[in-house]
TORVONU-663359 format. One record per residue (C-alpha): residue number from 1; residue in one letter; x, y, z. Coordinates in Angstrom, 1 decimal, decimal comma. Layout:
BEGIN
   i aa     px     py     pz
 NUM  a      X      Y      Z
...
***
This chain:
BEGIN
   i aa     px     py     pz
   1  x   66,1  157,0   52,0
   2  x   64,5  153,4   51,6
   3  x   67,1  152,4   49,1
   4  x   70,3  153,8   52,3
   5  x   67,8  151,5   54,4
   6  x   67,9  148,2   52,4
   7  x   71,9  148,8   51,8
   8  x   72,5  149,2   55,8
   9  x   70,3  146,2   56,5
  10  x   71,9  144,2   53,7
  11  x   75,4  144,9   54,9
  12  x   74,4  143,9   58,9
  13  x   73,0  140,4   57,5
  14  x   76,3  140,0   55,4
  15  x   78,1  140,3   58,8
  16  x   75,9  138,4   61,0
  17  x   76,4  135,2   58,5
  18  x   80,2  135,6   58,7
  19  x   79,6  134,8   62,4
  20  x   77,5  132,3   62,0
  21  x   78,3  129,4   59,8
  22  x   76,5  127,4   58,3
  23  x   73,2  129,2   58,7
  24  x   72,3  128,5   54,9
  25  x   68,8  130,1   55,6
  26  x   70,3  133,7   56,3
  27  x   72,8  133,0   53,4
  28  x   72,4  136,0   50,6
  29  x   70,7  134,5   47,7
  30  x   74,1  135,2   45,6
  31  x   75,8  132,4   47,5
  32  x   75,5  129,4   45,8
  33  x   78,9  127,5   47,1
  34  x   78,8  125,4   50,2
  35  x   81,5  123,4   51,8
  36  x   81,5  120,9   54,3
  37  x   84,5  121,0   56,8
  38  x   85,0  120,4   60,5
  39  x   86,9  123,2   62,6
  40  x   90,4  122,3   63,4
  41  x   92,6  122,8   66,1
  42  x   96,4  122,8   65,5
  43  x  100,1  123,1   66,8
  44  x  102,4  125,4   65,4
  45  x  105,6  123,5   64,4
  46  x  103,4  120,6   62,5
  47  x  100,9  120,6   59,7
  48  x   96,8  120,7   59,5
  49  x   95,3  118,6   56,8
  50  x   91,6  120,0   56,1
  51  x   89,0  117,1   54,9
  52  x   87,3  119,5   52,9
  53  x   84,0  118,9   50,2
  54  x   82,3  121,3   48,4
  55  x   79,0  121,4   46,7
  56  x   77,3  124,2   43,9
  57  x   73,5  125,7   43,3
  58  x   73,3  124,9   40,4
  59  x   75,5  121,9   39,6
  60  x   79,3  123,3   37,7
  61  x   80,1  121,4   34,3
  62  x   81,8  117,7   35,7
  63  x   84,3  118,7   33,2
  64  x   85,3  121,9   34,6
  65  x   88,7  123,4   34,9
  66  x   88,9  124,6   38,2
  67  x   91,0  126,7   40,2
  68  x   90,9  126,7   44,1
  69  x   91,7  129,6   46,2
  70  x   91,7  130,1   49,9
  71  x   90,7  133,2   51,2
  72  x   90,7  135,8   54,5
  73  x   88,3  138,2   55,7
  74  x   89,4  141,5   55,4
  75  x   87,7  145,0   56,7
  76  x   85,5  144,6   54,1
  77  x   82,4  142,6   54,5
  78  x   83,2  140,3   51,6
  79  x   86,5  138,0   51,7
  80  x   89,0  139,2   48,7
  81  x   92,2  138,6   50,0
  82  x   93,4  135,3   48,6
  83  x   95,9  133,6   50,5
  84  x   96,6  129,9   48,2
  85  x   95,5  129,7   44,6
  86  x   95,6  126,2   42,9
  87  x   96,9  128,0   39,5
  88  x   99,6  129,5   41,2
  89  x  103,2  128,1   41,9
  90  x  104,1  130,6   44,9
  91  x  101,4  131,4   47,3
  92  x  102,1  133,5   50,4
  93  x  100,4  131,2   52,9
  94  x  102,2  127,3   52,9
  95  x   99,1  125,8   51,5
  96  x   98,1  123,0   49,1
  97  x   95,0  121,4   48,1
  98  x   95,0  117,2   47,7
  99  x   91,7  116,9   47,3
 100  x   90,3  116,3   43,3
 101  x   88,3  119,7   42,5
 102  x   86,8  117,5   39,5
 103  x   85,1  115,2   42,5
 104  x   84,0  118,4   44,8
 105  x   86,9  117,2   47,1
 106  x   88,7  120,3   48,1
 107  x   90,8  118,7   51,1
 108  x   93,7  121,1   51,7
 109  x   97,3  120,3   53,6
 110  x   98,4  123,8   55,5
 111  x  102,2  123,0   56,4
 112  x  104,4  124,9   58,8
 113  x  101,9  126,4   61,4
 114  x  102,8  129,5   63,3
 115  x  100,5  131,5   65,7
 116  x   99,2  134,2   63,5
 117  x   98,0  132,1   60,9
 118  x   94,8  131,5   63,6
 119  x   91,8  132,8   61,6
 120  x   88,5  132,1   59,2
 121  x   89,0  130,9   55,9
 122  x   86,7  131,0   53,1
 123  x   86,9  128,3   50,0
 124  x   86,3  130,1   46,4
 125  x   86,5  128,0   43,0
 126  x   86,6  129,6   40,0
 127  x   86,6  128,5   36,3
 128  x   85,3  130,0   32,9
 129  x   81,7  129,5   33,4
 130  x   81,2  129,8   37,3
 131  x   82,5  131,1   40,5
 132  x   81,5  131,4   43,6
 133  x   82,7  131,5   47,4
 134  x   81,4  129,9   50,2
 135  x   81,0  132,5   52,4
 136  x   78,0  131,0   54,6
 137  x   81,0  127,7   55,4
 138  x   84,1  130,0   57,0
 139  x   86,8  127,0   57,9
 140  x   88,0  128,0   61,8
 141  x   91,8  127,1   62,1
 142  x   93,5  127,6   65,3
 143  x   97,0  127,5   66,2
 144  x   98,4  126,7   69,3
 145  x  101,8  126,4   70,8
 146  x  100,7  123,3   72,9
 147  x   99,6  120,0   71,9
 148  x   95,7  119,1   73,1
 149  x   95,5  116,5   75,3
 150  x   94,9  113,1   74,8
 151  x   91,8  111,6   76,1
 152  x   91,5  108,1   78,4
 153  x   88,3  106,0   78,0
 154  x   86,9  103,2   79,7
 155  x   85,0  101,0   78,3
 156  x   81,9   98,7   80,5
 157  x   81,5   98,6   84,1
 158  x   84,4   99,1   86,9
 159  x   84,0   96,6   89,0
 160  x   86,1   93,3   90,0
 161  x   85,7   90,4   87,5
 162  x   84,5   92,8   84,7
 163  x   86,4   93,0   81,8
 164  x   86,5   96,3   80,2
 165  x   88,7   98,3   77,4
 166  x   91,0  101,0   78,6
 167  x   92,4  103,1   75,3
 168  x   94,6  106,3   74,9
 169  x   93,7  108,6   72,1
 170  x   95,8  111,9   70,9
 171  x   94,0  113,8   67,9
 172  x   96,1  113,7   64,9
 173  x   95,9  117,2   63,2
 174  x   98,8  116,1   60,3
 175  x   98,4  112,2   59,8
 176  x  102,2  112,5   58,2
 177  x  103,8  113,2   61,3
 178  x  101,3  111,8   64,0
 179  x  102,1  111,7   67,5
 180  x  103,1  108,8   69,6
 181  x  100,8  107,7   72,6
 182  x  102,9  106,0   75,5
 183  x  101,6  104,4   79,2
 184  x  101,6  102,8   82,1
 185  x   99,5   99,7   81,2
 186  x  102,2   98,9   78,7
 187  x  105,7   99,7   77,6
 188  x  105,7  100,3   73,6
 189  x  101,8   99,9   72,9
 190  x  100,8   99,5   69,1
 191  x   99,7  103,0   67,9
 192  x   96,8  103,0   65,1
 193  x   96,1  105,8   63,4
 194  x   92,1  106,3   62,5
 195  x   90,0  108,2   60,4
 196  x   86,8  109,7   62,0
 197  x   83,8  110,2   60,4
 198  x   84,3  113,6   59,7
 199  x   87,7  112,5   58,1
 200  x   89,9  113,8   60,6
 201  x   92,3  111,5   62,0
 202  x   93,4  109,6   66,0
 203  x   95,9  108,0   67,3
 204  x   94,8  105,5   69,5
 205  x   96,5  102,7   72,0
 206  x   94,6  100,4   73,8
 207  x   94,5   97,5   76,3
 208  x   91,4   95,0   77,9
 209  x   92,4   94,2   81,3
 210  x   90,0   92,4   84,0
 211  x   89,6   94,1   86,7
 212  x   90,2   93,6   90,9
 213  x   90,6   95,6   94,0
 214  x   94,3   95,8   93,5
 215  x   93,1   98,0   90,3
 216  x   91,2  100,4   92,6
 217  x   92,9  103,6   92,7
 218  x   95,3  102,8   89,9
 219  x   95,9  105,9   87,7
 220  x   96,6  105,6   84,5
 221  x   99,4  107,9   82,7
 222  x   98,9  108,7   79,0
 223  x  101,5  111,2   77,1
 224  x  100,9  112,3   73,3
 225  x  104,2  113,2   72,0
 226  x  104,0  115,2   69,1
 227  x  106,8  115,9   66,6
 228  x  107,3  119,6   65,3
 229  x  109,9  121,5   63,2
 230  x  110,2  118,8   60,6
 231  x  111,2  116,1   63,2
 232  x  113,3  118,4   65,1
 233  x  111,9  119,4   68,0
 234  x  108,9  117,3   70,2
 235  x  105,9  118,8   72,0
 236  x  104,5  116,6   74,9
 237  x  100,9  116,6   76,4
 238  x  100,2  113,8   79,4
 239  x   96,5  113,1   80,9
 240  x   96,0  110,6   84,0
 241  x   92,8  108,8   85,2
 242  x   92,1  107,6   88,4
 243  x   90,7  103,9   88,3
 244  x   87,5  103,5   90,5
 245  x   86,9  100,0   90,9
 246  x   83,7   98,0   92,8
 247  x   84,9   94,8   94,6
 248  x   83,3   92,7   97,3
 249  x   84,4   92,5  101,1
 250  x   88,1   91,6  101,3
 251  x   90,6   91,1  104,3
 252  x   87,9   91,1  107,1
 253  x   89,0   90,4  110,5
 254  x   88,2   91,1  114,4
 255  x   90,2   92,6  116,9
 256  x   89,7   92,4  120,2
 257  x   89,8   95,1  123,3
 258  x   91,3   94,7  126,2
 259  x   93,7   92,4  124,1
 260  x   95,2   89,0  125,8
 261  x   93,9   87,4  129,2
 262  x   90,1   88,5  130,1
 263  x   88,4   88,1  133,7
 264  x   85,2   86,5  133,9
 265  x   82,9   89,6  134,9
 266  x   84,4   91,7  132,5
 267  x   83,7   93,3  129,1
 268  x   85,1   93,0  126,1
 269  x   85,4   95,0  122,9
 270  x   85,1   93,0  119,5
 271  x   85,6   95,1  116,4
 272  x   85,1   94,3  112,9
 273  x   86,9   95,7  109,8
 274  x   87,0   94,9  105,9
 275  x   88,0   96,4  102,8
 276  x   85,1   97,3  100,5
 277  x   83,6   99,1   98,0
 278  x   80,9  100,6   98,2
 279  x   81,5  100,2  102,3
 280  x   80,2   97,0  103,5
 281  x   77,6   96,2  106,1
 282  x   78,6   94,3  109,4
 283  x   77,0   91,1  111,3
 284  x   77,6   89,5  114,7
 285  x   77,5   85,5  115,1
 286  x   78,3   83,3  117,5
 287  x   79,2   79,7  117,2
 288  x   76,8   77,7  120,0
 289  x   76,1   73,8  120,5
 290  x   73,1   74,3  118,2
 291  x   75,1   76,6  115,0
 292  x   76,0   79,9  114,3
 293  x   73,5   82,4  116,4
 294  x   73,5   86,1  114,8
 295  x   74,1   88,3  117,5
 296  x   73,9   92,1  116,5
 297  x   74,6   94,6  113,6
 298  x   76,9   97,0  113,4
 299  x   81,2   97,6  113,6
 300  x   81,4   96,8  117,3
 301  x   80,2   94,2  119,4
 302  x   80,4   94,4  123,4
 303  x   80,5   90,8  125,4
 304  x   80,2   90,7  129,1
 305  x   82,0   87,3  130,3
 306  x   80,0   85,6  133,2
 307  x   82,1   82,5  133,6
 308  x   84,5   80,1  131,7
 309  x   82,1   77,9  130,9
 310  x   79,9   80,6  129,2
 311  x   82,6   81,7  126,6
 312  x   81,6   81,1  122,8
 313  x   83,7   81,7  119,5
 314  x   82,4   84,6  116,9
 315  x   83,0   85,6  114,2
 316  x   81,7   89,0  111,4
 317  x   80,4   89,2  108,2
 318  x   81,1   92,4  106,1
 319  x   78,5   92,1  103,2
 320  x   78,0   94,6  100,2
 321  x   76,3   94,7   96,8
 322  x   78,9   92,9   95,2
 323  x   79,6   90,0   97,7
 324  x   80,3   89,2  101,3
 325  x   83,6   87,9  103,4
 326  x   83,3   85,8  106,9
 327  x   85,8   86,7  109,0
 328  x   88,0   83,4  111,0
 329  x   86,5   82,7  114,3
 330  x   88,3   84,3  117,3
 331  x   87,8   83,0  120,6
 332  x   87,9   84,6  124,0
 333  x   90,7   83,8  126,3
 334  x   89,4   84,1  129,7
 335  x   91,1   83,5  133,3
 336  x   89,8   80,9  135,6
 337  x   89,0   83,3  138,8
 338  x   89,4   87,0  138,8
 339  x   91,8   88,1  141,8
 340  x   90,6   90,6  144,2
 341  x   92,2   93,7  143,7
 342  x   91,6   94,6  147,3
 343  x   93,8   92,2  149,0
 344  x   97,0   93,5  149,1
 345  x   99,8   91,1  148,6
 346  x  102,7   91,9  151,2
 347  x  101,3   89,6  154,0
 348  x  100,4   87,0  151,8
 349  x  103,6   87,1  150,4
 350  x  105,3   87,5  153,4
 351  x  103,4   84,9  155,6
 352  x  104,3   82,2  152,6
 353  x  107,9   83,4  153,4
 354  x  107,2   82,5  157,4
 355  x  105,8   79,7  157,0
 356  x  109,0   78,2  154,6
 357  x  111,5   79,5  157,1
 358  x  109,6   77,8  160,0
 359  x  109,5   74,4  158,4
 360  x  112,9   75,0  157,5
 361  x  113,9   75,3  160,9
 362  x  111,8   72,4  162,5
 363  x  113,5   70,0  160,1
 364  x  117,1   71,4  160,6
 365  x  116,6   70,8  164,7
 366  x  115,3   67,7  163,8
 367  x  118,4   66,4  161,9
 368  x  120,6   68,1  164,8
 369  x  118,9   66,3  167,6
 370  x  119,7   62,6  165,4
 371  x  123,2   63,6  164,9
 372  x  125,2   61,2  167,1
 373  x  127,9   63,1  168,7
 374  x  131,7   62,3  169,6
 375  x  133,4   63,6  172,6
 376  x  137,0   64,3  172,6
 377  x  139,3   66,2  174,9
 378  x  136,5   67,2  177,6
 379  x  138,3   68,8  180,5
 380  x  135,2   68,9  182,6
 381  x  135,6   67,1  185,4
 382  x  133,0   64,5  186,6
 383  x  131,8   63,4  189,8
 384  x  129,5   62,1  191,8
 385  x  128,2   65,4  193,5
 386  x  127,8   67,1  189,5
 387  x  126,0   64,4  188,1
 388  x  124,3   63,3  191,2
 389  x  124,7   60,0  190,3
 390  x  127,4   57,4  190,2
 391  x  129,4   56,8  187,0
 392  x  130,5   53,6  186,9
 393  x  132,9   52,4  184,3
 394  x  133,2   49,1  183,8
 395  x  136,9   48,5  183,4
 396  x  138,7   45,7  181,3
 397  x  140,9   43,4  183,2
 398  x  143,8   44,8  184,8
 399  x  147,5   44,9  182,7
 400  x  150,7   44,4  184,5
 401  x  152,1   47,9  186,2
 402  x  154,4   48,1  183,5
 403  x  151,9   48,4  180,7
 404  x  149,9   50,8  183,4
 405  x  152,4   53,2  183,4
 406  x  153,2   53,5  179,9
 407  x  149,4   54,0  178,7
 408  x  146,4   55,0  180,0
 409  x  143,3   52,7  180,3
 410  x  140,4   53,1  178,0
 411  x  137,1   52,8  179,7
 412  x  133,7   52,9  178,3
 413  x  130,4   53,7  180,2
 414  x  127,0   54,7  179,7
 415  x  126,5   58,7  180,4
 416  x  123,0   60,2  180,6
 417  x  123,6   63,7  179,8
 418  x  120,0   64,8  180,9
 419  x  121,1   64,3  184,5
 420  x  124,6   66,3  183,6
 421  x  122,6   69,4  182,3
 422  x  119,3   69,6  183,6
 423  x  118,8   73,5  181,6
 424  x  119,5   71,1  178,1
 425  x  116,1   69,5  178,6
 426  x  113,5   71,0  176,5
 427  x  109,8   71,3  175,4
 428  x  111,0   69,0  172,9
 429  x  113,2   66,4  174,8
 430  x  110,1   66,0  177,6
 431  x  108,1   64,7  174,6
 432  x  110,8   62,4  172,9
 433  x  112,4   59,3  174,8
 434  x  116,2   60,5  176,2
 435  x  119,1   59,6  174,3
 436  x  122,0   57,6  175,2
 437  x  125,4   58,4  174,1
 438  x  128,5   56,7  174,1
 439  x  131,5   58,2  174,4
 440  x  135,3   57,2  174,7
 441  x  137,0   58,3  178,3
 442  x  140,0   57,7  179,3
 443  x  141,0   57,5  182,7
 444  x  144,3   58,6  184,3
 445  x  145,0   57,0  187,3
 446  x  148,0   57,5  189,8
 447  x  149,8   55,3  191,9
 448  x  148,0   56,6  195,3
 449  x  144,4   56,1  193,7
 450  x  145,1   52,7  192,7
 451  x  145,6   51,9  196,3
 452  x  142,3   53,8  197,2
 453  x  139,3   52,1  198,6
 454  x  136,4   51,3  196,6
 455  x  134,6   53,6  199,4
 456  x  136,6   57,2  197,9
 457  x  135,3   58,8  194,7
 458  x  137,2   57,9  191,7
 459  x  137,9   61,4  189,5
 460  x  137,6   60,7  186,0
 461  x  138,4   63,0  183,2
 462  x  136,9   62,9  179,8
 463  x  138,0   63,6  176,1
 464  x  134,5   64,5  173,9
 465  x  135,1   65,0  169,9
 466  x  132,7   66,3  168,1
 467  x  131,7   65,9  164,6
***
């Protein structure tokens, strides 16, 4: 029963080292082959070179002949199924080792990956006078139908003025057909191809820029384009970064509310905005006889106008860590009186409109009442008894009868029309000095009045034209 014991225990160690590599102190003390290799990640299509070294307890012969095998776990606890031997021409897994057994290199190129070949491998060297298998190092391949990644790093601090190292990197699982990094920072970036220190190998591409705002939010596009199927066929994997970038206070400005024209007795609305990052801080100043006054903190500013005369420009200041940014000075534009929004504007408006048609009237009567006026063709009859004066008409000197007949005489006189038409005197005529017109009359006289006495009333007819 103690010897079933010891068997069962020795078994359950034997599995739990499978599981973990690398544990040398839980090794069995029959293992005396150790290899150092990374685990690998790979695409099916391409090919997986293994950096592989390997070291013995104790020490081989230098000289030794040795064959390399690769091997699988199996149901049973120890690894025995051999997948690539070094002395053999066939092998049913596409394997090869490149690596000089002579120099404990045992670096291995696996070709033509498919899915299933995903599993633990265990290194085994064997020669006349020793063998051994690393089963405490199990190599971890996986397969993959999709290419990893590639991976964006920055390089110093992101913020305006700095200048920092932005680079691409695609791991490169078969260095003999690596993949080619492309991006936005460049078209057709150098790709270098390095060797870590673990012996596996990158692509990188890479580019120092200095940075600005305008590089704030930029995102960088990297794609890894791997080649599979001998050439024939391409797997693509893209990664972006977003750029965060520090800058000081830029395009910082005031606006104003209500816009335009402001009355005096009014407030008004000053605002302050900036691009920043981080935010900025705001400050109030004023611009006075005796310098800039600081005036309050904050986005907004509120300014009750008193007067004209009281109006002063300002101006912000967005400040941050890395900087700060005046604003340009803005000045208030303020009206000279506010108008009373009480008084309602259709009598004013309409007692202007009076007052223009009045004086329009006054100065046309007064241009009428100077007009000088020509009478023509009057067929009023005057006398004595109408005009209540006399009309006397001083006549020229008399023609011959024969003359007499064939024309009539042309008298002038002086007639004072006031004394014609008492109802044409006016307001305005009592206060101005009468008129006197002249006008051209001519006089028909007949035979019989000719002989008349001076004692009869003459009867005179008159022609007026007007202009």
């Amino acid at each position: 029963m103690a010897a079933l014991s010891v068997n069962i225990a020795t078994d359950n160690m034997l599995l739990l080292i499978l599981f973990l590599p690398g544990a040398l102190a839980t090794c069995p003390q029959e293992s005396n082959l150790f290899i150092t290799v990374p685990q690998m990640e790979a695409l099916s299509g391409s090919c997986l070179q293994i950096p592989c070294n390997f070291s013995a307890e104790p020490e081989p012969l230098v000289n030794s002949n040795y064959v390399g095998l690769w091997t699988i776990k199996v149901s049973n606890p120890l690894p025995k199924t051999v997948v690539f031997s070094s002395k053999n021409p066939v092998n049913s897994y596409p394997m090869n080792i490149t690596g000089n057994l002579s120099e404990k290199d045992c670096t291995t190129l696996f070709s033509s990956l498919i899915i299933n070949y995903t599993n633990n491998y265990y290194f085994r060297i064997e020669s006349k006078a020793y063998k051994a298998t690393a089963i405490c190092d199990p190599l971890q391949i996986t397969v993959k139908d999709s290419p990893p990644s590639p991976r964006i790093e920055i390089s110093g601090d992101l913020k305006e003025k700095e200048s920092v190292t932005i680079s691409c990197s695609a791991s490169t699982p078969c260095p003999h057909s690596p993949p080619k990094l492309t991006w936005n920072l460049q078209q057709d970036p150098p790709n270098n191809i390095e060797e870590n220190t673990d012996r596996t190998f990158t692509t990188k591409i890479q580019k120092t820029i200095t940075l600005s705002d305008a590089n704030d939010g930029f995102t960088i596009n990297c794609s890894a384009t791997y080649p599979v199927n001998e050439g024939r066929e391409v797997k693509t994997a893209e990664e972006r970064k977003t750029l965060s970038v520090s800058y000081a206070p830029k395009n910082t400005s005031v606006s104003i509310s209500p816009s335009g024209l402001v009355s005096a007795g009014s407030w008004v609305n000053l605002t302050c905005s900036s691009r920043a990052k981080p935010p900025a801080s705001f400050s109030w100043f004023k611009n006075s006889k005796d310098g800039a006054i600081s005036v309050a903190e904050g986005v907004f500013y509120s300014v009750k106008v008193t007067s004209v005369t009281d109006i002063e420009d300002y101006y912000c200041m967005a400040t941050n860590k890395l900087g700060n940014e005046t604003s340009s000075t803005i000045h208030l534009n303020v009206k000279a009186e506010s108008p009373d929004p009480s008084l309602p504007l259709g009598p004013v408006i309409g007692g202007i409109i009076g007052i223009i048609v009045l004086i329009s009237l006054v100065v046309c009567v007064c241009i009428l009442c100077r007009r000088p006026i020509k009478l023509t063709h009057s067929t009023q009859r005057l006398n004595q008894s109408q005009t209540g004066e006399e009309l006397t008409v001083k006549e020229p000197a008399r023609r011959t009868e024969q003359e007499e007949e064939k024309e009539e005489d042309i008298h002038y006189g002086e007639i004072d029309f006031s004394k014609l038409r008492p109802e044409l005197s006016s307001e305005q005529d009592r206060g101005q000095q009468q008129d006197t017109l002249y006008a051209q009359v001519k006089v028909s006289q007949t035979a019989n009045s000719r002989t008349q006495t001076a004692d009869g009333p003459e009867d005179l007819y008159a022609q007026v034209k007007t202009k």
